[in-house]
C-alpha beads as a LAMMPS data file, in Angstrom:
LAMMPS data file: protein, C-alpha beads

55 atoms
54 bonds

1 atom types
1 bond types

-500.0 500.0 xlo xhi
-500.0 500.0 ylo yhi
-500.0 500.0 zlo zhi

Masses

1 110.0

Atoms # bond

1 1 1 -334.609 -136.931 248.928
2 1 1 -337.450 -138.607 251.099
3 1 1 -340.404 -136.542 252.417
4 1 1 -341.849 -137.301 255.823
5 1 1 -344.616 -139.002 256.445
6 1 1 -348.056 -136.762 257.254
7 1 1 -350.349 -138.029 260.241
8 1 1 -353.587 -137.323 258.569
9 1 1 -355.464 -138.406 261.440
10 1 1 -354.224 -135.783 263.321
11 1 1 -354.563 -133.219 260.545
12 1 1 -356.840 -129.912 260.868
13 1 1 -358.007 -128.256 257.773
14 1 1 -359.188 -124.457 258.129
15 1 1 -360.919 -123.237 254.747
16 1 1 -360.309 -119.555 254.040
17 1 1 -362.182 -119.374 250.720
18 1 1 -358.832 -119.470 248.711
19 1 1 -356.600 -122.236 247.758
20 1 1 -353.457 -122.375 250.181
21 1 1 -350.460 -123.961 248.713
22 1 1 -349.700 -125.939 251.799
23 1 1 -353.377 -127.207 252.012
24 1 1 -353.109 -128.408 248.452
25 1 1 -349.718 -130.303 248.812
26 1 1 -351.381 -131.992 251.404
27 1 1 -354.076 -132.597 249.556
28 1 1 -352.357 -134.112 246.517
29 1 1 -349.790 -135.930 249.050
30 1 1 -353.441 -137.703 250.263
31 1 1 -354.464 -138.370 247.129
32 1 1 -350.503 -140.457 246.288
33 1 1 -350.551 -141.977 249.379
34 1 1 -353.899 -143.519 249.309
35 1 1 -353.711 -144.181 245.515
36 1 1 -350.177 -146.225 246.429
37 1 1 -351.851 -148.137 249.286
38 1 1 -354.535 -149.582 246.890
39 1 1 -352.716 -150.147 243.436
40 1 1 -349.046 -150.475 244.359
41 1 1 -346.188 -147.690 244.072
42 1 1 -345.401 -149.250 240.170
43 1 1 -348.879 -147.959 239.028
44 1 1 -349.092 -145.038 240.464
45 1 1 -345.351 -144.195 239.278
46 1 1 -346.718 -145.099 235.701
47 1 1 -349.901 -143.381 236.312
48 1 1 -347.909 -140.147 237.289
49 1 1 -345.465 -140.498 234.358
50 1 1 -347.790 -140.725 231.425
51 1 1 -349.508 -137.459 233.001
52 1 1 -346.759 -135.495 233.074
53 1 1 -345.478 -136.399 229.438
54 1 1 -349.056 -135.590 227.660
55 1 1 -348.698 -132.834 225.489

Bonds

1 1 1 2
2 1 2 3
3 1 3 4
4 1 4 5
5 1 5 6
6 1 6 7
7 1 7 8
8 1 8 9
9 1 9 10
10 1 10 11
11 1 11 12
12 1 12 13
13 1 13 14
14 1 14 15
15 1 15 16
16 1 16 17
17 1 17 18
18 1 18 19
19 1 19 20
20 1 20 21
21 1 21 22
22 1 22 23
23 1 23 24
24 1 24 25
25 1 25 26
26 1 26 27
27 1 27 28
28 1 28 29
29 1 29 30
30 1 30 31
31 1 31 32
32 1 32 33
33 1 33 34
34 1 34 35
35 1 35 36
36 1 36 37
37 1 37 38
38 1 38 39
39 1 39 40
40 1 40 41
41 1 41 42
42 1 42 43
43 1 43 44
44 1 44 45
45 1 45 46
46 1 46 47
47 1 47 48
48 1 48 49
49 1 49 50
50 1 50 51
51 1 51 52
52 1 52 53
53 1 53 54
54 1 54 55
């Protein structure tokens, strides 16, 4: 199962002074995208990993 890929230059953020659940998938999908564009899909797979193992 792929996801699509989000045109953040063409993305609007409207700030209602409480987290939306949409705005913060976005958010975190940001975060993966740019994190695989500078150190590779293999680190930020292991990256990912470890954090979701800790105890």
């Amino acid at each position: 199962m792929g996801r699509s890929k989000v045109d953040y230059d063409s993305m609007t953020v409207n700030f209602t002074n409480e987290p939306c659940k949409e705005a913060l998938l976005n958010y975190y999908c940001l975060l993966i995208d740019i994190s695989v564009k500078k150190y590779g899909k293999d680190t930020v797979k292991k990256a990912l990993e470890e954090l979701i193992n800790e105890d």
